[in-house]
N, C-alpha and C positions, 0 to 999 in steps of 0.2 A: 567711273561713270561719265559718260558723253556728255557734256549738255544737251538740253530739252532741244526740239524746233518751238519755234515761237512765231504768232502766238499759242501761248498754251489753251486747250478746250477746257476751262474748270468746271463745267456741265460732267463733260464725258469720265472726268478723272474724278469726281466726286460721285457719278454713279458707277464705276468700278469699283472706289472705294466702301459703299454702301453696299455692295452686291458681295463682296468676300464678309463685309461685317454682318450679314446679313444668313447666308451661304456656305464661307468659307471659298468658295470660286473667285480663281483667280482668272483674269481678262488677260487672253499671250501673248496682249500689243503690253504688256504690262512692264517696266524695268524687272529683269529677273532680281537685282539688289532688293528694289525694293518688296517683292515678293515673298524672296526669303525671307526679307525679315521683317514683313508684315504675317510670317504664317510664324515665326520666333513669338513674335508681339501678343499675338491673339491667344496664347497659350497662359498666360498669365494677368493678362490685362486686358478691360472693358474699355474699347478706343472712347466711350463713352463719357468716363467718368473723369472729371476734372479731379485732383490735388495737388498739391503743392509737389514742386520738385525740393527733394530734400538740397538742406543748404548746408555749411559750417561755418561755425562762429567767426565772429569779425579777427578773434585772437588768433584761431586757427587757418584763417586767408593769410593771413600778415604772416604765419609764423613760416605756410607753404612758400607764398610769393618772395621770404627770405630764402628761403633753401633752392627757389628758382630763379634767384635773382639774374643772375648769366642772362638764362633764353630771354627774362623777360626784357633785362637793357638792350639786347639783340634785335627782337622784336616789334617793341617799341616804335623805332625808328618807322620800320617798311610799317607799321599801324597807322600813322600818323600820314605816310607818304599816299596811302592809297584814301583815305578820310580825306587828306585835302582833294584828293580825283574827283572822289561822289560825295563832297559836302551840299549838304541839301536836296539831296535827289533822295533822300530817306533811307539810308544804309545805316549798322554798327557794323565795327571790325571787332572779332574778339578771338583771345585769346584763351585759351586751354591747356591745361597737362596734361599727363599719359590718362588720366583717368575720368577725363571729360567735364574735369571743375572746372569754372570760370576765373580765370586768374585777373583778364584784365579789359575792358569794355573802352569802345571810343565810337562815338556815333553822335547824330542828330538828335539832340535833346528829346523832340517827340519820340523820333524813333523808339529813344533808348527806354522812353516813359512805357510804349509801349509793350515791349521787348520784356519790360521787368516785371510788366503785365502778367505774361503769361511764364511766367520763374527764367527769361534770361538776364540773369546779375549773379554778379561775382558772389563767389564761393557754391552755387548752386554746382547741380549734377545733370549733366545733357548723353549720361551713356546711354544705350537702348534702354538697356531694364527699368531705368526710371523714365524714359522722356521718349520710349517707343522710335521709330524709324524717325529719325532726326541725320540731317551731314553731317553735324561734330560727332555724336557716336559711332555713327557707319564711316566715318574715318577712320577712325582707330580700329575698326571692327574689322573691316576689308583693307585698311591698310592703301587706301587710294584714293583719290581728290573725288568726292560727290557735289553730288548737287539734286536736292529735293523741293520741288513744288506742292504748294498746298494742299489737295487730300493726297499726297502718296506721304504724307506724314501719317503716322499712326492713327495718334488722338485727336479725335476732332480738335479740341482745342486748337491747335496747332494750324488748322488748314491757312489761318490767315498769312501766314509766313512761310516765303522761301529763303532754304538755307544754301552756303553753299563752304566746304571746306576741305582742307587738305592736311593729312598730315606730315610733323616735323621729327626728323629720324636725327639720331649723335652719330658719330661716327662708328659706331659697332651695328647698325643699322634698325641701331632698338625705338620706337618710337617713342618721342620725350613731350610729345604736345600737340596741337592742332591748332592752325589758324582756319577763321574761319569769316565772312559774313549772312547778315542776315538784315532783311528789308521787307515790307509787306509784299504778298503774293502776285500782288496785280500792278505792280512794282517792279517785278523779277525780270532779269536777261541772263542771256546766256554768258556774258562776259565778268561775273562772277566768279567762276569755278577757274578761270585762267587766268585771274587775277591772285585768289587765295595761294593758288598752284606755284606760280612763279614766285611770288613772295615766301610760300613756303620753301622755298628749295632754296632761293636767297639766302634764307635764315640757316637753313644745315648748312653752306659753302660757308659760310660767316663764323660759324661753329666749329668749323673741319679746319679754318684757315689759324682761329685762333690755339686752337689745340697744337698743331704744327708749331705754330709759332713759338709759344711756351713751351715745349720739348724740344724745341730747337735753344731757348735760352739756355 
């Protein structure tokens, strides 16, 4: 997905969004991504209704983030490098597995207070099914760097917040995680999505170089 033009109209995008939840009509200046899988979302879910995104215990984050240890020392690094970029301009960088858990958060304290606000913290679940049209799940979904502005997220909740992310493939081309960030809406640039993008590609070369490496020992 492109990035937005900006600025974004959140008048206009909020009464599209009201008009299909409303309707079902979808607006054809609308991102087709997000279309399809606001017309996925509405088949199961009240954009309506707030709960909790499910999470997994503290035991079982520790036991995943063992068994991902690799991507996450990998990762790490480029997390840390792009946090010192937009320190204070109210961003997290986070981290994901194939399955759209939260492995690992770095961000502006508020932000993060935020962010945990509405279920983003470690060991939560951001695929669609649970967290509706979101960039860490339609990452993995379509398989290609998003970027989602406030109402083209599903659940109202959510309007406050732009996402923006990309996923990270192993060398067999399997997708093993998603980096991503996320800042409030009225906060949002375009220069998120090719930030996550090249960071994420970063992290597979880093991946592919050490795999070589070790097969070559």
């Amino acid at each position: 997905m492109q990035p937005k033009q900006y600025p974004v109209d959140d008048d206009r995008l909020f009464a599209v969004w009201q008009q299909f939840v409303a309707t079902g009509a979808l607006d054809p200046a609308l991102d087709p991504i997000v279309a399809m899988s606001w017309q996925r979302c509405i088949l199961r879910n009240n954009p309506h209704v707030s709960r909790d995104l499910p999470c997994i215990s503290r035991t079982e984050l520790d036991d995943r983030r063992h068994k991902l240890a690799p991507l996450i020392a990998l990762a790490r690094p480029f997390m840390e490098d792009i946090y010192q970029f937009v320190e204070g301009t109210g961003y997290v960088v986070v981290l994901f597995d194939a399955s759209a858990c939260v492995l690992d958060m770095l961000g502006d304290s508020t932000m993060q207070q935020q962010a945990e606000a509405v279920g983003l913290r470690p060991g939560a679940y951001w695929n669609e099914g649970h967290a509706g049209t979101n960039a860490f799940g339609l990452a993995l979904y379509e398989r290609c760097p998003i970027h989602i502005v406030g109402a083209e997220h599903f659940f109202r909740r959510f309007h406050t917040l732009s996402t923006s992310a990309a996923p990270i493939y192993d060398w067999e081309g399997k997708p093993i995680g998603v980096l991503g960030m996320a800042c409030l809406a009225s906060a949002s640039t375009s220069s998120t999505l090719a930030t996550v993008h090249a960071a994420a590609r970063a992290i597979e070369h880093q991946l592919h170089a050490d795999k070589l490496f070790n097969e070559l020992n």
